[in-house]
VOMAR-441968 format. One record per residue (C-alpha): x, y, z. Coordinates in steps of 0.02 Angstrom, whole numbers, plus 50000, padded with zeros to 5 digits. Each point is the difference from the previous one (the first is absolute). Layout:
<atoms>
<<X,Y,Z>> ...
</atoms>
This chain:
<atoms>
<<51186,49679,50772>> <<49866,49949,50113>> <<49879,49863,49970>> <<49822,50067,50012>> <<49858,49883,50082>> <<49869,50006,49869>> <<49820,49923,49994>> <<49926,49995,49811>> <<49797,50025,49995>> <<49926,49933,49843>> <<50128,49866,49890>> <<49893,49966,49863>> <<49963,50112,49852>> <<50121,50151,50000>> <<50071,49944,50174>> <<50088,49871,49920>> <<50137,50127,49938>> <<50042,50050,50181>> <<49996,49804,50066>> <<50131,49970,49824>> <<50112,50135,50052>> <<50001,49973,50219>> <<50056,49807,49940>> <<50118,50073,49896>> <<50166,49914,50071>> <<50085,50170,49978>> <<49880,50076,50110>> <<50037,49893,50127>> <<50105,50132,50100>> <<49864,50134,49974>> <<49831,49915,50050>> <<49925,49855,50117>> <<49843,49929,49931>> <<49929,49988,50169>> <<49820,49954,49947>> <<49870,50012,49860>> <<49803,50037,50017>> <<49879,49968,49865>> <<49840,49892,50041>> <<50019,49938,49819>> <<50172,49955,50008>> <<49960,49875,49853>> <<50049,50133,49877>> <<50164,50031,50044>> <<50110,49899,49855>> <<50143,49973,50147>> <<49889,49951,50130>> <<50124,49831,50052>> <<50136,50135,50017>> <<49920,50127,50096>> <<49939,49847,50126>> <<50173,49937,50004>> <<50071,50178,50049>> <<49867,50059,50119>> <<49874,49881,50017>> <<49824,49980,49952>> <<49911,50190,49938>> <<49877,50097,50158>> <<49833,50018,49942>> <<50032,50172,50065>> <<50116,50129,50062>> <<49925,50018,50164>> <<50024,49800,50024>> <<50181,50036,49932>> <<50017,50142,50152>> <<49946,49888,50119>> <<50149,49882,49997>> <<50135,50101,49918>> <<50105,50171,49946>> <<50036,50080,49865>> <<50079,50152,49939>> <<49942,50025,49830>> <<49840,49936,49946>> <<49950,49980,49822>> <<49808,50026,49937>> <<49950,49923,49798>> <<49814,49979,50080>> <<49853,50057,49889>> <<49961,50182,50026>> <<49853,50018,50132>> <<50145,49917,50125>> <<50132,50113,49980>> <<49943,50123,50120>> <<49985,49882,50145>> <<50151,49892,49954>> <<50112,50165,50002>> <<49921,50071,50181>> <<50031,49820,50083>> <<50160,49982,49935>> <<50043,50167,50064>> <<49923,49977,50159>> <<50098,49823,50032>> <<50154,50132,49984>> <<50067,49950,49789>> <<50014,50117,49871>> <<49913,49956,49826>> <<50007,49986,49827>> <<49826,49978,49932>> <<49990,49957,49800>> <<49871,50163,49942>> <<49873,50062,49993>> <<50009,50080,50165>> <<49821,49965,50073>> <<49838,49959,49898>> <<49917,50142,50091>> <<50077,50174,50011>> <<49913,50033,50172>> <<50117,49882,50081>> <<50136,50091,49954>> <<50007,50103,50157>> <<49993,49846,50121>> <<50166,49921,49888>> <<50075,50188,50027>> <<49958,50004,50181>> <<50056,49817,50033>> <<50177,50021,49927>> <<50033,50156,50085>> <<49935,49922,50180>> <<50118,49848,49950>> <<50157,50060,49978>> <<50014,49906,49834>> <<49997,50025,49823>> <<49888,49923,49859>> <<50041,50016,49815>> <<49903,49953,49867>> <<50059,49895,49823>> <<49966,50088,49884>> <<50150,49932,49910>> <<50048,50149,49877>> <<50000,50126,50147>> <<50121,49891,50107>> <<50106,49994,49829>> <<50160,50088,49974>> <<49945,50077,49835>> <<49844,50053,50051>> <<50084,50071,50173>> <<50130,50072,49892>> <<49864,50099,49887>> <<49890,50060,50137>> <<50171,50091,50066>> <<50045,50097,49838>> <<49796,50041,50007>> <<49985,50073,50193>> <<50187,50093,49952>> <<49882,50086,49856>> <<50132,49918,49866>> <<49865,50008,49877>> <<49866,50137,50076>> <<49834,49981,50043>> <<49889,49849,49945>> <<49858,50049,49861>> <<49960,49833,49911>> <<50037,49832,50071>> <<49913,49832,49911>> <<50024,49807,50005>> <<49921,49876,49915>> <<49993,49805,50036>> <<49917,49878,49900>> <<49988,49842,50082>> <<49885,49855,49960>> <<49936,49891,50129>> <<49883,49845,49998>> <<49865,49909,50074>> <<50125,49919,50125>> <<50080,50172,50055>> <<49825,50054,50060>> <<49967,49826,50092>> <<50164,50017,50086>> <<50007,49985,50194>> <<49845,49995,50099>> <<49885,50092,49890>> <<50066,50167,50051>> <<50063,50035,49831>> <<49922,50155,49911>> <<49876,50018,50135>> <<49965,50173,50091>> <<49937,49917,50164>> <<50064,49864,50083>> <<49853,49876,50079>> <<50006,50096,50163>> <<49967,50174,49913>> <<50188,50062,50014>> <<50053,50110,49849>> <<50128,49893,49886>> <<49987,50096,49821>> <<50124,49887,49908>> <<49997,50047,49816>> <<50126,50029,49874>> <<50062,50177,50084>> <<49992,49935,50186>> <<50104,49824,49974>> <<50071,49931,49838>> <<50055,50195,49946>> <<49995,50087,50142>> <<50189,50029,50016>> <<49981,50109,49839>> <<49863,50124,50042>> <<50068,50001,50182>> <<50178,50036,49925>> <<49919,50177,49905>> <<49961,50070,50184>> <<50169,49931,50054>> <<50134,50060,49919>> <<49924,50183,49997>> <<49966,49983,50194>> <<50170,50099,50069>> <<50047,49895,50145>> <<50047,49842,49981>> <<49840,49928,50113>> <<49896,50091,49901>> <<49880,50010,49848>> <<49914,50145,49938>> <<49824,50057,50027>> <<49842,49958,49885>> <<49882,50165,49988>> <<49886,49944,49861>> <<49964,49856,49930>> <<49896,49903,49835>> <<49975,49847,49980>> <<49924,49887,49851>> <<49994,49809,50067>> <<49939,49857,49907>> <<49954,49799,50040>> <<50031,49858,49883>> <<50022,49874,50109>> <<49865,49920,50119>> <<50082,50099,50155>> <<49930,50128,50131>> <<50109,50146,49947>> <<50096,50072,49825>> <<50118,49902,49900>> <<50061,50145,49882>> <<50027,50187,50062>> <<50031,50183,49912>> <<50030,50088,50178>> <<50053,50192,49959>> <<50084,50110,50172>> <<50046,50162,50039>> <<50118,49985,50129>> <<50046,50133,50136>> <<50088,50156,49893>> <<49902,49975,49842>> <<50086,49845,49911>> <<49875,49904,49908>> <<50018,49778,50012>> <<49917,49885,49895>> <<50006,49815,50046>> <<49937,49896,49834>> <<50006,49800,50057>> <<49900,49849,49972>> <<50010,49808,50011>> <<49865,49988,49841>> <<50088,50028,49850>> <<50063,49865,49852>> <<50181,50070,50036>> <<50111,50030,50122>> <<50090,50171,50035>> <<50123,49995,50146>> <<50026,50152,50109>> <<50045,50160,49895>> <<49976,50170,50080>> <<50035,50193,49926>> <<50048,50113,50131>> <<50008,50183,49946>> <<50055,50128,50125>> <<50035,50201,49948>> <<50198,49976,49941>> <<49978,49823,49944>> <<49941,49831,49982>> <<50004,49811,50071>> <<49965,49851,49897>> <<50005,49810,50037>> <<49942,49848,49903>> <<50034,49810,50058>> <<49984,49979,49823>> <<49998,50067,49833>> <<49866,50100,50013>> <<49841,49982,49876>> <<50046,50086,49832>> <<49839,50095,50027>> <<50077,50089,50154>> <<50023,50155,49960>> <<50173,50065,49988>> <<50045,49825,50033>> <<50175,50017,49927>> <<50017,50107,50185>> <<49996,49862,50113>> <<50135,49862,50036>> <<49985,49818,50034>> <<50014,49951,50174>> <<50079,50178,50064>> <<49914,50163,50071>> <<50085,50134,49909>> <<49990,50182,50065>> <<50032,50129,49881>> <<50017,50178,50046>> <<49965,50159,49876>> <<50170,50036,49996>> <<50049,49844,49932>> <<50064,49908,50161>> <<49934,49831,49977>> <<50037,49868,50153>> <<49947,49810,49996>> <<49935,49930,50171>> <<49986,49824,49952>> <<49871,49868,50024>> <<49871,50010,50133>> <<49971,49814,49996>> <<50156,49935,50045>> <<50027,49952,50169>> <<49828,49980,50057>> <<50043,49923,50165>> <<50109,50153,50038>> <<49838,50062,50126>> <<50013,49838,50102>> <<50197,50045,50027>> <<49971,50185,50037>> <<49881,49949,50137>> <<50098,49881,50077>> <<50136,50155,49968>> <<49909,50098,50120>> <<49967,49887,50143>> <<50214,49955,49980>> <<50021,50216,50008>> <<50064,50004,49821>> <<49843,50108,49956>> <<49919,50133,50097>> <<49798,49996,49925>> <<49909,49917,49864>> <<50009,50064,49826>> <<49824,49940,49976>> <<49894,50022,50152>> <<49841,50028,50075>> <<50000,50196,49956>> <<50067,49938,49815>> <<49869,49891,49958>> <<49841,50080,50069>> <<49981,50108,49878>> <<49975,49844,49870>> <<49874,49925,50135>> <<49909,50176,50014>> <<49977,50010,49812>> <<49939,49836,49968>> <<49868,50029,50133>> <<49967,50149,49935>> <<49964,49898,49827>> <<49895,49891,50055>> <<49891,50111,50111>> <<49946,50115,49855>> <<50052,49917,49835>> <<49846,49887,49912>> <<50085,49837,49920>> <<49903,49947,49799>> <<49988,49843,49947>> <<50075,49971,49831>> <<49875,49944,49869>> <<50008,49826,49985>> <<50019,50025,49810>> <<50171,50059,50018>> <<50045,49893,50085>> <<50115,49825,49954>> <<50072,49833,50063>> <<50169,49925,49976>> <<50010,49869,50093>> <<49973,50050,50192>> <<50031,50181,49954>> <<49857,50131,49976>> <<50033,50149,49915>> <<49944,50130,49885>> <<50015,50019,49835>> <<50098,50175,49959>> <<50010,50060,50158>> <<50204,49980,50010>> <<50008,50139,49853>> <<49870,50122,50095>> <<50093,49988,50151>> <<50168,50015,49914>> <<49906,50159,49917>> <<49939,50051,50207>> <<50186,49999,50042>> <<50054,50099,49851>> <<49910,50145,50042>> <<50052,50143,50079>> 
</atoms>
């Protein structure tokens, strides 16, 4: 089992799980921390650790290039640097495992397309569930037509977030643009929940590097918070063949809903809930605590497990491929451009309201508004 020369880009924030697991001592054998890069390297919780391992973080990954290797390199920047972080690591010859979205702006998809190919190397993006063995497992049993053709697919998320979530980073958080004009869009659906609605065009995308098409799309977006873009989103899809998604999410509500999705397909159905779902779920006696559980109109029912476990499985599948263990990402350019394209497409042609501030309440740090965790509840019931 070779050891695989790896550079980590970004260690604070979410980059922290990939600097925990490299200095794993049972991962010695499988990766060299050969250097960090983060200008704000103050973030990272391990920071003596990393320096002790590799030395102090590059304020960049060209400076990184300049005086070093590496064969895989690993991007938890802020959106509007993914795209250049993936095309120079590719072009200093390392293959990639940026954390997702893929790009803040869909025309740059091309360029990341046309840079890996011209490379030689691969990039896959972490979207956790997709690099998951249940989630891998499910999209299988969908492309062999185990259950039919989609019709129906829904998710709902109900996160709360705070003052501090939005003043995360370097004010990039829930902004659109970034100072320089580039297209960010973070939001509920492009960062905190993205894996969910990106997971809809996913496991109904046939091959595994691939999600499905968006024809058609609605949006309803709305702003609580004192941010550029929406904090809660009803986004309703037809996707390529007919099937109809609807994305319900928001980080302004009084309660919290983990990730729960309905996936109904023409000889059966999909269900998952991290928790018990909400008794005002409808058929909520249907879904099962911590499992996806396919059932098929015959009666066949099969349980794929839990998509959350393992979430560093994507870092190992990447170094996987550089060792020759795997041939191509499961989650790739092609996979996750059709997430990128649909956000874009959102924010191009989709007006965001202002709640009214009447509705509106404080706990603590937390805005959020009064009722709205029952209408959305009622926005995912619907069919």
């Amino acid at each position: 089992m070779r050891c695989i020369n790896t550079v980590l880009v970004g260690i604070g924030g979410y980059g922290s799980l990939y600097v925990n697991e490299v200095l794993k001592p049972e991962n010695a054998p499988f990766f060299n921390l050969v250097g960090t890069v983060d200008p704000y390297p103050g973030a990272c919780r391990r920071l003596d650790d990393v320096r002790a391992v590799c030395g102090e973080p590059y304020a960049s990954l060209d400076d990184f290039f300049a005086e070093h290797k590496a064969e895989l390199v690993v991007i938890s920047t802020p959106i509007q640097f993914h795209t250049e972080n993936i095309i120079t690591a590719l072009n200093h010859g390392a293959d990639v495992l940026c954390e997702k979205p893929l790009c803040g702006d869909a025309r740059d998809i091309d360029r990341l397309i046309d840079a890996e190919k011209a490379s030689g190397h691969r990039v896959s993006i972490g979207y956790q569930w997709s690099h998951s063995a249940a989630i891998q497992a499910l999209k299988a049993d969908v492309s062999a037509g185990v259950y039919g053709e989609p019709e129906l697919l829904k998710t709902l998320v109900l996160w709360p977030r705070d003052r501090n979530y939005f003043g995360r980073g370097t004010g990039w958080a829930g902004r659109i643009h970034a100072k320089d004009g580039s297209l960010i869009y973070d939001s509920v659906a492009n960062n905190a929940a993205a894996h969910y609605l990106h997971n809809m065009l996913y496991v109904t995308g046939g091959e595994v590097d691939r999600s499905r098409r968006v024809t058609d799309v609605d949006a309803r977006l709305y702003r609580v918070n004192d941010i550029e873009n929406f904090d809660t989103a009803v986004i309703s899809c037809t996707l390529e063949g007919g099937a109809r998604a609807r994305f319900v999410a928001s980080h302004t509500t009084d309660v919290t809903v983990n990730p729960m999705f309905y996936y109904k397909f023409a000889h059966g159905h999909v269900t998952f809930s991290q928790d018990e779902p909400p008794a005002a779920v409808a058929d909520c006696g249907a879904y099962t605590k911590g499992r996806i559980i396919g059932v098929t109109d015959d009666g066949r029912t099969r349980n794929y497990g839990d998509p959350f476990v393992f979430p560093e499985r994507k870092l190992h599948l990447a170094a996987a491929m550089i060792r020759g263990d795997l041939e191509s990402p499961l989650c790739g350019i092609r996979a996750a451009s059709e997430h990128t394209r649909l956000i874009n497409r959102i924010g191009e042609n989709f007006p965001i309201s202002n709640v009214p501030p009447a509705r509106i309440r404080e706990r603590g740090e937390l805005l959020y508004v009064e009722g709205l965790a029952d209408e959305l509840i009622s926005e995912y019931n619907t069919q």
